[in-house]
Biopython code that builds the backbone (N, CA, C, O; Angstrom):
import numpy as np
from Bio.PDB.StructureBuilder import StructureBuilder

atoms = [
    (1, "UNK", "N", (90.474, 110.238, 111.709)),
    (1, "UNK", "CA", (89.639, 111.384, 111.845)),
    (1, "UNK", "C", (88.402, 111.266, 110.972)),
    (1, "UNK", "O", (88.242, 110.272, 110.264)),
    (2, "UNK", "N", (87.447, 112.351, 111.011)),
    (2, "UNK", "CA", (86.374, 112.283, 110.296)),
    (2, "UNK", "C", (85.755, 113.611, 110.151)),
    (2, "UNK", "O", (85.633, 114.320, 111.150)),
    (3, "UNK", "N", (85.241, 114.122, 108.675)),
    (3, "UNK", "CA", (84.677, 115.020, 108.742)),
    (3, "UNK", "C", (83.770, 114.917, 107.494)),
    (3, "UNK", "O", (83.747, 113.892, 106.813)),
    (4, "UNK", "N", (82.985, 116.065, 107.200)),
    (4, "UNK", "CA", (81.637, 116.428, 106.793)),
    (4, "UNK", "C", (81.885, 116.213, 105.129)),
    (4, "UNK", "O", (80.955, 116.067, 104.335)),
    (5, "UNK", "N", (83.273, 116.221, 104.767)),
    (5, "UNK", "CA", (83.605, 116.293, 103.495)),
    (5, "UNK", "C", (84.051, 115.279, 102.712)),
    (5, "UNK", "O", (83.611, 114.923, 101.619)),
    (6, "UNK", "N", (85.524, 114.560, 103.739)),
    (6, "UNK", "CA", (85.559, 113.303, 103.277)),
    (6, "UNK", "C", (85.027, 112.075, 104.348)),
    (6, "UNK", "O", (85.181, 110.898, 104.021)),
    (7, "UNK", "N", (84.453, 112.406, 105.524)),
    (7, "UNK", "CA", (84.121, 111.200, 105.995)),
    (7, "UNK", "C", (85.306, 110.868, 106.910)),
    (7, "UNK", "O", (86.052, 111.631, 107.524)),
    (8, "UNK", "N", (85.285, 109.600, 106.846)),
    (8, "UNK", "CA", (86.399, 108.869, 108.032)),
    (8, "UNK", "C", (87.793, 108.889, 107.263)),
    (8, "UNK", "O", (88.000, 108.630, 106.077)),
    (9, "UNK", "N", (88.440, 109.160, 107.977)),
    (9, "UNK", "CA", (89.908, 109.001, 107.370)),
    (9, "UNK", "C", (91.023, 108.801, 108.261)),
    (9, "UNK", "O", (91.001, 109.360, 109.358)),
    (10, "UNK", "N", (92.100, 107.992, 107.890)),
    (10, "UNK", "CA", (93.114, 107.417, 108.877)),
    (10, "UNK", "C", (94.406, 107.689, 108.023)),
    (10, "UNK", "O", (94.473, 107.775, 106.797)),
    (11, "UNK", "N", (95.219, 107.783, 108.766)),
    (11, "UNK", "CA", (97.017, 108.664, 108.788)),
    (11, "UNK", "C", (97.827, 107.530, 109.111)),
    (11, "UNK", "O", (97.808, 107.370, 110.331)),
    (12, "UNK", "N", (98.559, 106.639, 108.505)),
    (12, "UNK", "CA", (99.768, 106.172, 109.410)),
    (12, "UNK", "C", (101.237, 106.875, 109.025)),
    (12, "UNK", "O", (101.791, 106.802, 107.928)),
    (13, "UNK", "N", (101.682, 107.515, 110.112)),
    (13, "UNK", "CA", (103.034, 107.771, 110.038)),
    (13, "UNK", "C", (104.439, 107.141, 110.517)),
    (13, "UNK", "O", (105.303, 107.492, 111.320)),
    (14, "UNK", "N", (104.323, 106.421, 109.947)),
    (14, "UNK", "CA", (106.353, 105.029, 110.186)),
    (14, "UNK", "C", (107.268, 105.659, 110.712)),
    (14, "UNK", "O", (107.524, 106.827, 110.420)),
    (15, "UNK", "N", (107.682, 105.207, 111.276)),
    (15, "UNK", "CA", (109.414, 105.257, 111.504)),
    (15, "UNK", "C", (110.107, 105.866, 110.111)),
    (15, "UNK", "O", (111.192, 106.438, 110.213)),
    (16, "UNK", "N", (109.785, 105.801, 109.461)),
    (16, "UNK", "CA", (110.502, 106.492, 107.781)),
    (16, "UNK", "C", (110.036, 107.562, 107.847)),
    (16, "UNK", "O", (110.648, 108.387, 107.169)),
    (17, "UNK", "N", (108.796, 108.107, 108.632)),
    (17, "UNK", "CA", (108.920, 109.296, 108.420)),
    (17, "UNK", "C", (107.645, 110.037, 107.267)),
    (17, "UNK", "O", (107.371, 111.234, 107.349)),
    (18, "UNK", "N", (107.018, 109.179, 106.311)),
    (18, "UNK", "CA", (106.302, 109.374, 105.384)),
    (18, "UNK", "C", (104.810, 109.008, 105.635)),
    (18, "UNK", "O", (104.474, 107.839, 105.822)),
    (19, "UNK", "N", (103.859, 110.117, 105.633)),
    (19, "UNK", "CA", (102.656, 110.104, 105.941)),
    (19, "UNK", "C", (102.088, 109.450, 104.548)),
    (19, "UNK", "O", (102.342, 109.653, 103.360)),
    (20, "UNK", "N", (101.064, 108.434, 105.355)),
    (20, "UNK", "CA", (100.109, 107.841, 104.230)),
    (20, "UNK", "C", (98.891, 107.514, 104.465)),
    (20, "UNK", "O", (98.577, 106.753, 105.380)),
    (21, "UNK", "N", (98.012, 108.091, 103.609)),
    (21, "UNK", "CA", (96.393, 107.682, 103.766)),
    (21, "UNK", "C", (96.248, 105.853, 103.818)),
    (21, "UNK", "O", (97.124, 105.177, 103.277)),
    (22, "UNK", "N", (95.429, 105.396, 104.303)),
    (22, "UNK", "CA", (95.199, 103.800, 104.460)),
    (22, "UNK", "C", (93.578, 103.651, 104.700)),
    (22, "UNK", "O", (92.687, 104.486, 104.851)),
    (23, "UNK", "N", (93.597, 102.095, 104.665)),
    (23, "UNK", "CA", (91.992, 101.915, 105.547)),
    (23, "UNK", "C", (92.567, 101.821, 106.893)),
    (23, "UNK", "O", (92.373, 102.801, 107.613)),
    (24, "UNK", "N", (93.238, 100.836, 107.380)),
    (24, "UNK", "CA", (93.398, 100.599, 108.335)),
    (24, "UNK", "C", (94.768, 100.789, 108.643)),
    (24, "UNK", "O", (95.656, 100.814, 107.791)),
    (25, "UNK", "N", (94.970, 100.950, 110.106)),
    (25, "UNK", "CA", (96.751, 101.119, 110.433)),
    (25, "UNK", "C", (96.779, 100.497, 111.863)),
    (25, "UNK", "O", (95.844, 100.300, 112.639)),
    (26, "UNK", "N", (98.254, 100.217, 112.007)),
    (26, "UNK", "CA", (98.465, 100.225, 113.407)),
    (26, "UNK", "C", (99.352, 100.694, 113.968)),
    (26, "UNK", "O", (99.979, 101.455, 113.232)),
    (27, "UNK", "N", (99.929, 100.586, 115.425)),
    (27, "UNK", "CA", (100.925, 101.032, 115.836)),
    (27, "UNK", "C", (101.573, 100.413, 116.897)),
    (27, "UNK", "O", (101.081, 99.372, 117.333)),
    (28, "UNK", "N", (102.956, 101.026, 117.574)),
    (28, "UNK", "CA", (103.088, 100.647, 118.904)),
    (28, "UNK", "C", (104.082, 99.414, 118.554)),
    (28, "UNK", "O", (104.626, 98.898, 117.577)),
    (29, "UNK", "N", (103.974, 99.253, 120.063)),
    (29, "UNK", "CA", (105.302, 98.153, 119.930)),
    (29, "UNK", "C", (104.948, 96.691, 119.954)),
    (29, "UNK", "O", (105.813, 95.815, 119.942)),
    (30, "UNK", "N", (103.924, 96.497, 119.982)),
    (30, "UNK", "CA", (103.039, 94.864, 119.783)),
    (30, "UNK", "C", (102.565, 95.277, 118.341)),
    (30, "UNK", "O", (101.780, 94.383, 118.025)),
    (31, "UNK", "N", (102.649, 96.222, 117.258)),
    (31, "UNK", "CA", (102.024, 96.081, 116.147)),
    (31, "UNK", "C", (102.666, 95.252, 115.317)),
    (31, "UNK", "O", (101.788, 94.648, 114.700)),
    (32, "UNK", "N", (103.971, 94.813, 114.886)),
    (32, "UNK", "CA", (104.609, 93.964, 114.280)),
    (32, "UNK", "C", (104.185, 92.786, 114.455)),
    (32, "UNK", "O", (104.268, 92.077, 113.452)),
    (33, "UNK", "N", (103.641, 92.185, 115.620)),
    (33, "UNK", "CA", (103.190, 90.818, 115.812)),
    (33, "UNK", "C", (101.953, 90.632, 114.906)),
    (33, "UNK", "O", (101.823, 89.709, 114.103)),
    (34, "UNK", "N", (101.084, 91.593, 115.125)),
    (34, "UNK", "CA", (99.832, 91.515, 114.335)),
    (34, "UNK", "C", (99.472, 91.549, 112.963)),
    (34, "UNK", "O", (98.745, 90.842, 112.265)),
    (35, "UNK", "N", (100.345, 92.809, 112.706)),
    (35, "UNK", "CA", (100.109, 93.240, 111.588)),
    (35, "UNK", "C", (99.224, 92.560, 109.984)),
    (35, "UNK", "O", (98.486, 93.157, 109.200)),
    (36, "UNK", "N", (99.740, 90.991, 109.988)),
    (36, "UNK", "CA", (99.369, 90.101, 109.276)),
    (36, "UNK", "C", (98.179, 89.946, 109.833)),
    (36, "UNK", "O", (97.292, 90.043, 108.986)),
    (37, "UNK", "N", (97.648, 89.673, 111.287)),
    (37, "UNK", "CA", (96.341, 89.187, 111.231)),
    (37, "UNK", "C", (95.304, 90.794, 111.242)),
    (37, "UNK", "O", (94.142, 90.723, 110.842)),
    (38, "UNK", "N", (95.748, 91.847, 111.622)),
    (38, "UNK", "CA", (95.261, 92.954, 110.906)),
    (38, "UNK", "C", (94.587, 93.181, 109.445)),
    (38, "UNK", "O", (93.391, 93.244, 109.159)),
    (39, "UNK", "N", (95.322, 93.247, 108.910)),
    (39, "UNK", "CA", (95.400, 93.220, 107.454)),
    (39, "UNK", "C", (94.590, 92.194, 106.317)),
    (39, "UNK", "O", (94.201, 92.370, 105.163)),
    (40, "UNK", "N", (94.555, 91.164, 107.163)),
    (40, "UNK", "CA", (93.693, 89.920, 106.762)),
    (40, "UNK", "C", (91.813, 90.284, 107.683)),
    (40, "UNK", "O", (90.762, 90.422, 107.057)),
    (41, "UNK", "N", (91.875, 90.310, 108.315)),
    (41, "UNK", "CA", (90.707, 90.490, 108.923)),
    (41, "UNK", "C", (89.755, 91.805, 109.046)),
    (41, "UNK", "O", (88.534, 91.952, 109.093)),
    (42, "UNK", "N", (90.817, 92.656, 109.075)),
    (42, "UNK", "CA", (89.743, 93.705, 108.922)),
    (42, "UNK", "C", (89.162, 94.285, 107.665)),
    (42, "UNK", "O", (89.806, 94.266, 106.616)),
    (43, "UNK", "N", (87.875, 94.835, 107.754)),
    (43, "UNK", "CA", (87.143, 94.835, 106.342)),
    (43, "UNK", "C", (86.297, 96.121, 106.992)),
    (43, "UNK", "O", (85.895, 96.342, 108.134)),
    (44, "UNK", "N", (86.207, 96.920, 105.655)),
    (44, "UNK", "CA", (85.553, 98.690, 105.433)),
    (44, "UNK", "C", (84.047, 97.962, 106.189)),
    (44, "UNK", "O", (83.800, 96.765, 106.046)),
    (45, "UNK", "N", (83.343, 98.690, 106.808)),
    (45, "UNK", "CA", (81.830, 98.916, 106.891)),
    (45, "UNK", "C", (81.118, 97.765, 108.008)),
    (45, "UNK", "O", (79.950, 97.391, 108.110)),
    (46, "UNK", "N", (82.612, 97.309, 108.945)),
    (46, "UNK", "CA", (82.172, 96.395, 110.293)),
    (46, "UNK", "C", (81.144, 97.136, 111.248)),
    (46, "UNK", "O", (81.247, 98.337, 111.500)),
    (47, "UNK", "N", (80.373, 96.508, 111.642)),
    (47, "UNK", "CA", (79.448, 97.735, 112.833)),
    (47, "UNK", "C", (79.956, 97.415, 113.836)),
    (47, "UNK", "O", (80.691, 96.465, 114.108)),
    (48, "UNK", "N", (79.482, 98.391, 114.540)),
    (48, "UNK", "CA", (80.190, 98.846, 116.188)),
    (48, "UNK", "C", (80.419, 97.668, 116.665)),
    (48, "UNK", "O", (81.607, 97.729, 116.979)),
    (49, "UNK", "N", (79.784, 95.917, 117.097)),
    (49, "UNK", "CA", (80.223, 95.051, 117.883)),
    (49, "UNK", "C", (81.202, 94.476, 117.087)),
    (49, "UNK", "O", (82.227, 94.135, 117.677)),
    (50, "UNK", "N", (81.136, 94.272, 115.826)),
    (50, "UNK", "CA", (82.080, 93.250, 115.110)),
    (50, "UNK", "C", (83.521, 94.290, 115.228)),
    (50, "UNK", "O", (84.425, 93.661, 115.778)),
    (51, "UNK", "N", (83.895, 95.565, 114.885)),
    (51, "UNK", "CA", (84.890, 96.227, 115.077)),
    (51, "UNK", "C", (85.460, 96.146, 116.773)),
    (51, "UNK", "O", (86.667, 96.313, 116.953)),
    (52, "UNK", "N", (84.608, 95.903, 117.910)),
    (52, "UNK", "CA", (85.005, 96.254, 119.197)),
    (52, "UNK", "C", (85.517, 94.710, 119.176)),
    (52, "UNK", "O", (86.597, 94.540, 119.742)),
    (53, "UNK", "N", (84.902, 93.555, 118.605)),
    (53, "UNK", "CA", (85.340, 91.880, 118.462)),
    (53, "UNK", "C", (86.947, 92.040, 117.817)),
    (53, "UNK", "O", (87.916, 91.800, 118.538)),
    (54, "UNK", "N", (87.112, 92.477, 116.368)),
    (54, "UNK", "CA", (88.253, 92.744, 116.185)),
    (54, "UNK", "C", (89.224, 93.522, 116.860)),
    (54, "UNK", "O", (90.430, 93.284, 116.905)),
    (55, "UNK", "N", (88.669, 94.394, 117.343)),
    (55, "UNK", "CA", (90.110, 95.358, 118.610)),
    (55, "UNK", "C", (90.577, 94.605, 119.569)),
    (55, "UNK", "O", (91.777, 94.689, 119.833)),
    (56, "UNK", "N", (89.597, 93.560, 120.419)),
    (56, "UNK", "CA", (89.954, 93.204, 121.198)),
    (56, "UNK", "C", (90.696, 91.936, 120.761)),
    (56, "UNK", "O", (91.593, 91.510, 121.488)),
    (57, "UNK", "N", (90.385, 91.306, 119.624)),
    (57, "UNK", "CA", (91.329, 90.314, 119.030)),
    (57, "UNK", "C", (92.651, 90.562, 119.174)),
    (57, "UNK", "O", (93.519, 90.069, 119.895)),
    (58, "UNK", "N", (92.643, 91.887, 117.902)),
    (58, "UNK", "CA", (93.979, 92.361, 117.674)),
    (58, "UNK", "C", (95.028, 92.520, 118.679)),
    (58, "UNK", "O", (96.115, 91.944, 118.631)),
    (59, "UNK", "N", (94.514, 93.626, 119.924)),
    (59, "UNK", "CA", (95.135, 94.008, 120.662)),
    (59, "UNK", "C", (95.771, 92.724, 121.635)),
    (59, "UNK", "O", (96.976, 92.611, 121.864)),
    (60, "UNK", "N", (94.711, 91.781, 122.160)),
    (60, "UNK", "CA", (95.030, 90.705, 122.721)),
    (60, "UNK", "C", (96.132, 90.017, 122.221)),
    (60, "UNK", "O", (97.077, 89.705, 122.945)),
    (61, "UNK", "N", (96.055, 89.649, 120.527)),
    (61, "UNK", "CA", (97.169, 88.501, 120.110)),
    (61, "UNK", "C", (98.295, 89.547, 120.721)),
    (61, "UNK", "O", (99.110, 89.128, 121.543)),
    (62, "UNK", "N", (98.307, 90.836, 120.312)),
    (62, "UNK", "CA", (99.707, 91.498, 120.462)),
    (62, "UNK", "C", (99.906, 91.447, 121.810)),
    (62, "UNK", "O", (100.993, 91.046, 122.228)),
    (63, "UNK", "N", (98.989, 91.805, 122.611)),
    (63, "UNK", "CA", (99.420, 92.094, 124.369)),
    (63, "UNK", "C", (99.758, 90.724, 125.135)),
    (63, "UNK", "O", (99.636, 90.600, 126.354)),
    (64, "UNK", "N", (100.290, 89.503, 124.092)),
    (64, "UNK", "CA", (100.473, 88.125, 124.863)),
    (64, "UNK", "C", (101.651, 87.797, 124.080)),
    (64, "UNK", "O", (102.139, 86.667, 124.131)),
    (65, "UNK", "N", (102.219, 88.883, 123.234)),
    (65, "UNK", "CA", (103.392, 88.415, 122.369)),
    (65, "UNK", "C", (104.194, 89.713, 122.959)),
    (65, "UNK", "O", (105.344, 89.303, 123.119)),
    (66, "UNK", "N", (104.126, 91.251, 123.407)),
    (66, "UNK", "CA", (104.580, 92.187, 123.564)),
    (66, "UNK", "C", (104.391, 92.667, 125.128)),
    (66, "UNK", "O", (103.475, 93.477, 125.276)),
    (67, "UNK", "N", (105.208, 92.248, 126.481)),
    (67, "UNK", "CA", (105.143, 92.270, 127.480)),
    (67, "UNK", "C", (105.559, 93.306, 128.701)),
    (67, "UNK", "O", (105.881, 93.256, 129.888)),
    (68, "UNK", "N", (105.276, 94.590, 127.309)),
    (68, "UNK", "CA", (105.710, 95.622, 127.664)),
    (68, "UNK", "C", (104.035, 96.654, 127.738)),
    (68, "UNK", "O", (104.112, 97.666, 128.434)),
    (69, "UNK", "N", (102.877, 96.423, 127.165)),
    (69, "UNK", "CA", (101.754, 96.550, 126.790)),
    (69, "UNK", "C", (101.009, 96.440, 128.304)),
    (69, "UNK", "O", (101.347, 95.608, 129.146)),
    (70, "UNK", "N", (100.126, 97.255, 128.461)),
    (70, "UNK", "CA", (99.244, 96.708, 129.811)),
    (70, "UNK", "C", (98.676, 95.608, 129.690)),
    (70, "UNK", "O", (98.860, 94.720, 128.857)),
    (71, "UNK", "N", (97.681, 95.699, 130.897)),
    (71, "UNK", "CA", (96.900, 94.997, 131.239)),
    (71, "UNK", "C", (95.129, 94.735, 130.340)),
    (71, "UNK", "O", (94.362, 93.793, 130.142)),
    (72, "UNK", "N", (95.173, 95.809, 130.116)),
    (72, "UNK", "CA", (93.639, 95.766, 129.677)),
    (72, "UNK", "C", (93.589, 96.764, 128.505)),
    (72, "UNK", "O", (94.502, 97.552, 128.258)),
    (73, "UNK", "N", (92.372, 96.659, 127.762)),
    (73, "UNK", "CA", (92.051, 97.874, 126.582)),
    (73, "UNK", "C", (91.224, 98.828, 126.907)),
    (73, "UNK", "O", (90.119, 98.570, 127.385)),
    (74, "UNK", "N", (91.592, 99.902, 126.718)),
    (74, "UNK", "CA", (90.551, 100.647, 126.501)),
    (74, "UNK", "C", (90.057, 101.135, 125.025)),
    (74, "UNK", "O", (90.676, 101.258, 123.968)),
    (75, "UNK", "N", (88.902, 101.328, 125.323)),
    (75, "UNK", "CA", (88.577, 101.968, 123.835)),
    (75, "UNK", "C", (87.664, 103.040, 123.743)),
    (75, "UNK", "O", (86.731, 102.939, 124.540)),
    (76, "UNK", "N", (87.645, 104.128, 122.950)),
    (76, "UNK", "CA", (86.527, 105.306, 122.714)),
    (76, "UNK", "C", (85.758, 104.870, 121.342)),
    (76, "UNK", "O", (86.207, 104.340, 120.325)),
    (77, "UNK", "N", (84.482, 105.270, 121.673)),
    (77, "UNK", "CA", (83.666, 105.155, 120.612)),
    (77, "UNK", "C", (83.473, 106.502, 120.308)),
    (77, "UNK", "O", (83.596, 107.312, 121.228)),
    (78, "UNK", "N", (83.100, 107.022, 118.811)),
    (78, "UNK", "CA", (83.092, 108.771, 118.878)),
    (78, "UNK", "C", (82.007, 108.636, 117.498)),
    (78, "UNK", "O", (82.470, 108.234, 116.430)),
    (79, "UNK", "N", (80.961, 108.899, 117.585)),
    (79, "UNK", "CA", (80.027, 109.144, 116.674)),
    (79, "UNK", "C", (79.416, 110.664, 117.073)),
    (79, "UNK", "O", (79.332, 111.160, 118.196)),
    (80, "UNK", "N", (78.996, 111.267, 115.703)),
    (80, "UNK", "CA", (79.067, 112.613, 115.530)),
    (80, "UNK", "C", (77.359, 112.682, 116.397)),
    (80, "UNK", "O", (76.460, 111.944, 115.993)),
    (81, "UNK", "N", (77.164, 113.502, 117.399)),
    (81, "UNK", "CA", (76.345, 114.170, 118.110)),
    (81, "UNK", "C", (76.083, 113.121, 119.428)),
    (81, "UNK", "O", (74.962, 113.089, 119.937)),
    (82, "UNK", "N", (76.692, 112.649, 119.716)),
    (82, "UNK", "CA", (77.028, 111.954, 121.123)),
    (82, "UNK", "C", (77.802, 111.911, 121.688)),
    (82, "UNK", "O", (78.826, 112.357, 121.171)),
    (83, "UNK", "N", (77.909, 111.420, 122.988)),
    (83, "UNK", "CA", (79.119, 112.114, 123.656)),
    (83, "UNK", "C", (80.110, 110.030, 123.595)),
    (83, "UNK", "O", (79.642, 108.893, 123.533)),
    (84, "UNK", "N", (81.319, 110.502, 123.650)),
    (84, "UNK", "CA", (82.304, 109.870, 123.442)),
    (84, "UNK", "C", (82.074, 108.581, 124.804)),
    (84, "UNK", "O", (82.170, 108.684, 126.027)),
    (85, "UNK", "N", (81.771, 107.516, 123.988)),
    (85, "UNK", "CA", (81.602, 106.115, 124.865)),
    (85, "UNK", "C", (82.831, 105.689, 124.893)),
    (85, "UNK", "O", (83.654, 105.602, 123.981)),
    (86, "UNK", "N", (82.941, 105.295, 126.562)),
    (86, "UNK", "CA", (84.382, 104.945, 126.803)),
    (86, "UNK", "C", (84.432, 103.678, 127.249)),
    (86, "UNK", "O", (83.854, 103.466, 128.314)),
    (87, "UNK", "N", (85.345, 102.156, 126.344)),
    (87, "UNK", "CA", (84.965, 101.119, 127.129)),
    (87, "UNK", "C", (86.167, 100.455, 127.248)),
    (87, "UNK", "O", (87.154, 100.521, 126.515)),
    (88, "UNK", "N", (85.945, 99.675, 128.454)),
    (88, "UNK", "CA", (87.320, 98.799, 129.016)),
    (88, "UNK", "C", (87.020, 97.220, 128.471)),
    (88, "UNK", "O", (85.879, 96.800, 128.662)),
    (89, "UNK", "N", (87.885, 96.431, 127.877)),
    (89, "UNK", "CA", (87.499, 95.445, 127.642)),
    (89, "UNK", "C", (89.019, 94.186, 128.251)),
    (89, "UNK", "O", (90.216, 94.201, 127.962)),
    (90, "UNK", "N", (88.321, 93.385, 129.025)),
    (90, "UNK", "CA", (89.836, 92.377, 129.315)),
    (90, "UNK", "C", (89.998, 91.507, 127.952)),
    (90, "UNK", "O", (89.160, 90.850, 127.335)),
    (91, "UNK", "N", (91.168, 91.702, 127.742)),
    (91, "UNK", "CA", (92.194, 90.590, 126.756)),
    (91, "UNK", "C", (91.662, 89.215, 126.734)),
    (91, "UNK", "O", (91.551, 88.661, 127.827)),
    (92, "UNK", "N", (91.285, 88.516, 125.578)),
    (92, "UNK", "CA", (90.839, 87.446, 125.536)),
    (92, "UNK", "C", (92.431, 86.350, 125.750)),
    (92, "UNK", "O", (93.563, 86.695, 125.412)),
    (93, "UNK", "N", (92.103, 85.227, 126.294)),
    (93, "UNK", "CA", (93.630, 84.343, 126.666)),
    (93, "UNK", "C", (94.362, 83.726, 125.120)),
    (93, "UNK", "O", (93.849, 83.803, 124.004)),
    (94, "UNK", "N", (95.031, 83.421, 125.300)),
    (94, "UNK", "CA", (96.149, 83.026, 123.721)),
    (94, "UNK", "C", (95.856, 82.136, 123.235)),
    (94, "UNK", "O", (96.152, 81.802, 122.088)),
    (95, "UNK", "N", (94.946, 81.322, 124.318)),
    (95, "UNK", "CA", (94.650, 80.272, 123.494)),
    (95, "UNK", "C", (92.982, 80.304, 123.038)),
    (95, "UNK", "O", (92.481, 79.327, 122.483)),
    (96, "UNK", "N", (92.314, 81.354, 123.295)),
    (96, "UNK", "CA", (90.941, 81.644, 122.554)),
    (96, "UNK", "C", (90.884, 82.922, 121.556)),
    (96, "UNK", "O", (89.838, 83.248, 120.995)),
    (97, "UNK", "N", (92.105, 83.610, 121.392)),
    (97, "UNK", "CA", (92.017, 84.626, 120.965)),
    (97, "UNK", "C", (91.822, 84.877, 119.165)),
    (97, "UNK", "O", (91.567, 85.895, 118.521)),
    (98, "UNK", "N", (92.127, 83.136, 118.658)),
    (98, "UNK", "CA", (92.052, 83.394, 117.091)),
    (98, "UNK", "C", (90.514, 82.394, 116.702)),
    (98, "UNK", "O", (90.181, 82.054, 115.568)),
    (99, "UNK", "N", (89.449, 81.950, 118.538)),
    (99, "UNK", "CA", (88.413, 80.902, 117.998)),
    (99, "UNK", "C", (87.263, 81.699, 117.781)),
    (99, "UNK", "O", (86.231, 81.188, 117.347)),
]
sb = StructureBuilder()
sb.init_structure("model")
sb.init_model(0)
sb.init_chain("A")
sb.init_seg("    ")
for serial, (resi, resn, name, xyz) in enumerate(atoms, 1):
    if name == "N":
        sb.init_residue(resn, " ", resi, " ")
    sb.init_atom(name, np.array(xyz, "f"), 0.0, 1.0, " ", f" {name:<3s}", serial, name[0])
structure = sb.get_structure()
């Protein structure tokens, strides 16, 4: 989420049950695969293409290890006084997804 006071802010809530502030989080049932290359790669203050480069990374390694996941990504962009950009991006293949 994001607001006027603190800015951007992100929630992950576990399976345990215990809410925690983070930079980054993930979820779902391909997040265990990633998690490590998550955590390593992402960094505070990416701009809009390098963050949409990492989603589609992320999501890809997981959606070729977790075969329960669709086909494709979607993603929303949401910056304050515009209207919400909505984009589809195809999964890069397993074997280009870490070049």
């Amino acid at each position: 989420g994001w607001d006027v006071v603190k800015g951007s802010q992100i929630y992950a809530l576990p399976s345990s049950g215990v809410l925690t502030s983070q930079s980054v989080a993930c979820g779902g049932s391909g997040s265990a695969y990633i998690l490590g290359y998550v955590e390593n790669q992402w960094r505070c203050g990416m701009k809009q293409k390098e963050c949409l480069a990492f989603v589609r990374t992320s999501l890809s390694l997981a959606m070729n290890r977790d075969y329960a996941t669709g086909g494709y990504i979607c993603v929303c962009v949401m910056e304050l006084g515009k209207p919400v950009e909505r984009i589809v991006l195809q999964p890069v293949s397993p074997n280009s997804a870490l070049v």
